[in-house]
N, C-alpha and C positions, 0 to 999 in steps of 0.2 A: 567748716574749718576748725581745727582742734590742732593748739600749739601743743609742741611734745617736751613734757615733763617742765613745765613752761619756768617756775619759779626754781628749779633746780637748774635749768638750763642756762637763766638768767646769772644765776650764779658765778655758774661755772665759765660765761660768758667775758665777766667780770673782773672774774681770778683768773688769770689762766691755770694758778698753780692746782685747780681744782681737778682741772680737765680729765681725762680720762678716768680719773678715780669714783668712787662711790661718794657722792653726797646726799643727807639727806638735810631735808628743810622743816623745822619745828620746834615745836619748844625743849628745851636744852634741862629743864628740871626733869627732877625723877615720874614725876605724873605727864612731861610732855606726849604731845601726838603729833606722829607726820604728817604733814601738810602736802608732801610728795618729796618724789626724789628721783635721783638719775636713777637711767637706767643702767647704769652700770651696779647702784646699789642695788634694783632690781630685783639680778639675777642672783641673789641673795637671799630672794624670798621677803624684800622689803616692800611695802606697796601705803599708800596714804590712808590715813583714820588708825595706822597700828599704835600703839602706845610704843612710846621711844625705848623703852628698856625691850622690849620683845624684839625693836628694831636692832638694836647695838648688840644682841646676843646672837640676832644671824648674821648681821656683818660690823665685827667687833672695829674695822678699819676703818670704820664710814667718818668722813668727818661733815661735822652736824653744823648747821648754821642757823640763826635766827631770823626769821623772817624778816623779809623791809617788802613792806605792803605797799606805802607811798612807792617805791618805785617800782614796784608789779604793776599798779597803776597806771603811771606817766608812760610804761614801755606798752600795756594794753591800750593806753588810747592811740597811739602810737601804729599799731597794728589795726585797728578799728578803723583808724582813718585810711589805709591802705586798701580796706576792703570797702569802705565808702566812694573811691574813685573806681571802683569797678562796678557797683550796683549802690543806689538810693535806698533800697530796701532788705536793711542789714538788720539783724535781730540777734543780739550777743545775751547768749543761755551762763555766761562768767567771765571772770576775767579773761578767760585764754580758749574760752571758746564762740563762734556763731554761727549760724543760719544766714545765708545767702540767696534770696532771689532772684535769680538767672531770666526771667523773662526779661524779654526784647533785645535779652545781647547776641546778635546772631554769629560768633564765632563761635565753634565746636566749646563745649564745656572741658573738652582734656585742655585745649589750650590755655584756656582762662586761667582753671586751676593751678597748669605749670608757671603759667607769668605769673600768679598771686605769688607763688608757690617763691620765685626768684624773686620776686619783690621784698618778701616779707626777708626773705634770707638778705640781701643787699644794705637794707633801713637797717637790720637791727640784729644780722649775722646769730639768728634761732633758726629754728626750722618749725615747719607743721604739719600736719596731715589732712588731706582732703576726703570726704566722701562726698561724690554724686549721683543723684538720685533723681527719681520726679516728685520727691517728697520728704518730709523734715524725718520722717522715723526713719527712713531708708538713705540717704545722706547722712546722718548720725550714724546710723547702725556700718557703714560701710569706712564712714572717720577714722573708726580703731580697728582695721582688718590688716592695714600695712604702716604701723608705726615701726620706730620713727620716718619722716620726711619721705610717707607714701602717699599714694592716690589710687583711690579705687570708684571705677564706676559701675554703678547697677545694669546691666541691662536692660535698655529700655522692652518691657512685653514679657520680659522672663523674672518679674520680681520675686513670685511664688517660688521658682526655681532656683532661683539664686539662696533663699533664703532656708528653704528644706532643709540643708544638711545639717545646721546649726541648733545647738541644745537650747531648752525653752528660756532657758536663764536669761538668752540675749536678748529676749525680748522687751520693750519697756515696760516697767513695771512689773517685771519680774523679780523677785527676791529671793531668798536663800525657802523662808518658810512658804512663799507663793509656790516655789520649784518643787520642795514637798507633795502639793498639795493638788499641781497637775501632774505628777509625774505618779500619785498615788491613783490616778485613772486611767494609765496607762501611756500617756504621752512624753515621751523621751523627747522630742525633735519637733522643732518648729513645722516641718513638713508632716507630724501627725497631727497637727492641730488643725491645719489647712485642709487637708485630707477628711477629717472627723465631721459626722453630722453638727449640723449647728443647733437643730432643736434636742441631743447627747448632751452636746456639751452649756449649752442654757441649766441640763436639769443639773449637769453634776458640777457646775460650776457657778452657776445664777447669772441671768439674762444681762446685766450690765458688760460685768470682764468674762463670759464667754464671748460677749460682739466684739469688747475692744484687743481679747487677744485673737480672735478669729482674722478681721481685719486686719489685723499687724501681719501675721501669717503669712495672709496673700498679698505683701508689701502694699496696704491699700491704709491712707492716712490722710485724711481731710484738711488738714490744719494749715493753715496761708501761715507765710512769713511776717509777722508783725513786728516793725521797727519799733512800732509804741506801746510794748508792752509793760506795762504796769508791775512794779517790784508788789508781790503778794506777801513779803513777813518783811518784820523788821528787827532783828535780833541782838542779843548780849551774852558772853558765855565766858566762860573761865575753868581752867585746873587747878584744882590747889595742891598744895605739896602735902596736904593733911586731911584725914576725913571731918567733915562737919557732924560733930555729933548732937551737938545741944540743938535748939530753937534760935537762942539768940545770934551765935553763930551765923543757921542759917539765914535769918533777917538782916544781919549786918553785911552778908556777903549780899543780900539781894540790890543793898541798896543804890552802890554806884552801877549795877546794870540797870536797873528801874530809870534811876536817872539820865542813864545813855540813850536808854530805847525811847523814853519820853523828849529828849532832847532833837533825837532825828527826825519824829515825829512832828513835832513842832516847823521842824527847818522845811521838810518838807510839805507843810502845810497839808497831812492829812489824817486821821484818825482811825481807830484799829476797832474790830469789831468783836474781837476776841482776845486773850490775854493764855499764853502757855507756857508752860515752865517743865525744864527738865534734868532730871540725874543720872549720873552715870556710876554703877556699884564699882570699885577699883578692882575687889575680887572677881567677877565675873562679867564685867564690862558689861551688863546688861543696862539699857535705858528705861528710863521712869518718864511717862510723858503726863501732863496733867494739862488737859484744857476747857475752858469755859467763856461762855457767852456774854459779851458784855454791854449789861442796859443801858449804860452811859460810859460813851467809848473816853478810857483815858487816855491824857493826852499830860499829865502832872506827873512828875516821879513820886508824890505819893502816894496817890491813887494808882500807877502802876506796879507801888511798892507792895503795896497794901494788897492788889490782887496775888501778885505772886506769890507772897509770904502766905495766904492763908488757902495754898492749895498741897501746904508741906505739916508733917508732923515727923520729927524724929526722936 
């Protein structure tokens, strides 16, 4: 289940005076980024992670709003619990999305999905979209084929088939430079991958993500619904309206993140095994990721400060 455009929606849910128009949701300074937006902003060519001047320059009319997280929140639990009276074994991948385990409900799954489907819309007058699947990649991958407020189901026995026509991108764990990099061996289409030798594509790809894109391919995905799954990072991040050029700079901007991330840490009673830090260039948006292994997990903002800051030199 994947709500559609979910914090713009909420928005616009909100105001009515929004409605029909372009909104997007982000931060409102000259460095902000989309967080998302309608779809009405859209079809503008606006989509989430864009930097908000690139946004306001395709659609100059869009009016901008600041996030309220707390109440993206309260409406996501909101939603959670809705799909908790349908299945025990619910696994939420964000706010405005989850994974659903369907065994032992013996009603067809198209019905389920349209009762969730009317539920969610009744509680809390949104919409969202469903993919169904026998499996979390194929369920996901089938989520975004009829937004908004669709439903799509896999055919059960024709997973491979289903999934042929579609370019490698869609695959998980495909990315812009991955797509490069199989598409330099000739593979265009999901269904050349399926199709390709598997001990080909081991040599020109290496034995790990030739098996896990192979698998995917033939809609084949091992992975059980886990309700209990375990938050893997714990993070702090900020835009500034100005570049950090000195050192002290950047140690003074580190420091009330260090202390956020050390703080959740703490609340949550558990300790990090590693410590990562990252920038982003304003001129060519490119990211700087630095990571390393940590002897003794901090769990102090300044031992978490202290890692941070000495993985940067400007």
């Amino acid at each position: 289940m994947d709500m559609d455009a979910f914090y713009a929606s909420i928005e616009q849910r909100d105001f009515p005076e929004y409605r029909g128009k372009p909104v997007i949701v982000g931060g409102r300074a000259k460095r902000g980024v989309v967080a998302t937006c309608s779809y009405e902003a859209r079809k503008f060519g606006v989509h989430s992670a864009q930097p908000m001047t690139v946004a306001l320059r395709k659609c100059p009319d869009a009016i901008v709003v600041t996030p309220r997280m707390s109440h993206y929140v309260a409406v996501s639990r909101q939603i959670m619990a809705i799909l908790e009276s349908y299945s025990p074994a619910i696994e939420p991948l964000s706010l405005d999305e989850a994974f659903m385990d369907m065994t032992g409900i013996h009603e067809p799954a198209i019905d389920v999905a349209r009762a969730i489907q009317a539920q969610v819309f009744a509680d809390t007058q949104l919409t969202c979209s469903i993919g169904i699947g026998p499996n979390k990649f194929l369920a996901k991958f089938s989520s975004d084929l009829q937004k908004p407020n669709g439903i799509t189901e896999v055919p059960l026995g024709k997973e491979a088939e289903f999934l042929a026509g579609f370019p490698v991108r869609k695959l998980w764990g495909v990315g812009p430079k991955t797509e490069e990099r199989i598409r330099a061996v000739g593979l265009e289409l999901i269904g050349d991958i399926a199709a390709a030798d598997l001990a080909w594509l081991r040599v020109e790809l290496g034995r790990k993500f030739a098996d896990h894109l192979y698998d995917l391919a033939r809609g084949i995905d091992h992975r059980s619904v886990n309700p209990d799954r375990e938050r893997k990072s714990i993070g702090s991040e900020n835009t500034f309206a100005k570049d950090l050029t000195t050192r002290p700079e950047v140690e003074a901007s580190l420091l009330p993140h260090a202390d956020d991330v050390a703080a959740t840490l703490r609340r949550k009673q558990v300790r990090a095994r590693g410590c990562a830090s990252k920038s982003v260039t304003p001129t060519d948006l490119c990211c700087k990721r630095v990571r390393r292994h940590c002897p003794r997990p901090p769990t102090m903002p300044r031992c978490c400060w202290r890692m941070a800051a000495s993985f940067w030199t400007v």
